[in-house]
C-alpha positions as CSV (number, residue, x, y, z in Angstrom):
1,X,5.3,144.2,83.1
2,X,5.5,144.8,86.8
3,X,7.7,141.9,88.6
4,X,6.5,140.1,91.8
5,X,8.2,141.2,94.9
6,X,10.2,137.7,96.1
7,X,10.8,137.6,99.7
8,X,14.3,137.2,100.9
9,X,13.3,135.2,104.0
10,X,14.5,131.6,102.5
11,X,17.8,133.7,101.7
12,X,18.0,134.9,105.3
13,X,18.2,131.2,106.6
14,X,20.3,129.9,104.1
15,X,23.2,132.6,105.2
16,X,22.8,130.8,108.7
17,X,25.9,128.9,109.8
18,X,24.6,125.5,111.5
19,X,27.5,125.1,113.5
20,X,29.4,121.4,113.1
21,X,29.7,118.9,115.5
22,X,33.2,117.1,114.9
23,X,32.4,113.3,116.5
24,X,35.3,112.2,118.7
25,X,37.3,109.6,116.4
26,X,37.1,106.7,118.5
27,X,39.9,104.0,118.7
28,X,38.7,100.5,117.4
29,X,41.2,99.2,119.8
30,X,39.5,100.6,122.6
31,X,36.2,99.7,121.5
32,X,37.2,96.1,121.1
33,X,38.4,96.2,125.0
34,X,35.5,98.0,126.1
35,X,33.2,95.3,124.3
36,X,35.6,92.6,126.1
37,X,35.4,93.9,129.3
38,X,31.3,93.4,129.4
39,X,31.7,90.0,127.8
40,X,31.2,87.0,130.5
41,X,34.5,85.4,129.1
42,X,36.5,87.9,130.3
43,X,35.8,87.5,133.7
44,X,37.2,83.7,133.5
45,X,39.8,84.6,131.1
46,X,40.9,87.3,133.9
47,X,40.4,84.6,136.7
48,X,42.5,82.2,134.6
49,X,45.6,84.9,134.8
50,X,45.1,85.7,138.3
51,X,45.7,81.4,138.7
52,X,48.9,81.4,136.6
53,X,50.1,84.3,138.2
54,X,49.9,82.7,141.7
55,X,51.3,79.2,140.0
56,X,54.3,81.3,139.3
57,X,54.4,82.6,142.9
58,X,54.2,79.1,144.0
59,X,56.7,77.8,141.7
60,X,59.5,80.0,143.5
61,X,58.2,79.2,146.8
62,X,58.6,75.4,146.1
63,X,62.1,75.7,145.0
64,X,63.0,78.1,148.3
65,X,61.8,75.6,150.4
66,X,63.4,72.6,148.4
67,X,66.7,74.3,148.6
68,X,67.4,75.3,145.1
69,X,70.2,77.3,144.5
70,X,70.1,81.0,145.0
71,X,70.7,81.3,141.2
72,X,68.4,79.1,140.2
73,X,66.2,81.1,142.7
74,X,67.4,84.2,141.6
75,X,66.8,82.9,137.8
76,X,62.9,82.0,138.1
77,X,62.2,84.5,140.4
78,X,63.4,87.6,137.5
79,X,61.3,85.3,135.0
80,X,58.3,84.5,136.9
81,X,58.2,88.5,137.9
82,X,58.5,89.9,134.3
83,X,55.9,87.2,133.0
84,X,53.8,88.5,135.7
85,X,53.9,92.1,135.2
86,X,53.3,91.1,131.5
87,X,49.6,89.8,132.5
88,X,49.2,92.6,134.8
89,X,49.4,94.9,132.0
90,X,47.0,92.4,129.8
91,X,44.5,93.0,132.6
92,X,45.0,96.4,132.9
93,X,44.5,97.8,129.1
94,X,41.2,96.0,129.2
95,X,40.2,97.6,132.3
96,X,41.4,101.1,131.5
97,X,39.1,101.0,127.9
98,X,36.2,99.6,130.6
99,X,36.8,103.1,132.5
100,X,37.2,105.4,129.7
C-alpha cells in the first residue's frame, strides 16, 4: 500500500530556536523604595527629617551662644553630625530606587 507523502513543514518550525528573553531579577528592596518614593507619606516623612536635622543644627548653635564648653560643644557637635548623615543616607536610598 502506497504511504501518503507527510510534509516536513511543521518539522521545519519546530527546529526554530525562539530566542529567550532573561527578565532582569529585580530587587524587592528597591521596588519597595521606588513604591515609597511615589507615596504622599514620603514627602512628609522626608519633610519631618529635613526638621530634625535643622533641630540638631540648632541645638549646637544654642549651646555656642550659651557658652557651653568647647567639649561639650565638641561632643554634640560629632553626635548631631553622624545622626545627620545617618538621615541623609535614609533620604538618599529612597531617592536613588526613585531614579533607577
Amino acid at each position: 500500500m502506497d504511504k501518503a507523502i507527510k510534509p516536513d513543514v511543521f518539522q521545519q518550525f519546530r527546529a526554530i530556536e525562539v530566542p529567550t528573553v532573561e527578565k532582569e531579577d529585580k530587587d524587592p528592596e528597591d521596588e519597595a523604595l521606588k513604591s515609597l518614593s511615589r507615596h504622599s507619606g514620603w514627602r512628609y516623612l522626608e519633610e519631618y527629617i529635613n526638621a530634625l536635622q535643622k533641630e540638631m543644627k540648632n541645638l549646637v548653635e544654642g549651646m555656642v551662644s550659651n557658652g557651653s564648653s568647647f567639649e561639650d560643644i565638641g561632643r554634640i557637635t560629632v553626635v548631631t553630625n553622624l545622626a545627620s548623615e545617618k538621615l541623609d543616607q535614609v533620604k538618599q536610598k529612597v531617592n536613588d530606587a526613585k531614579e533607577e
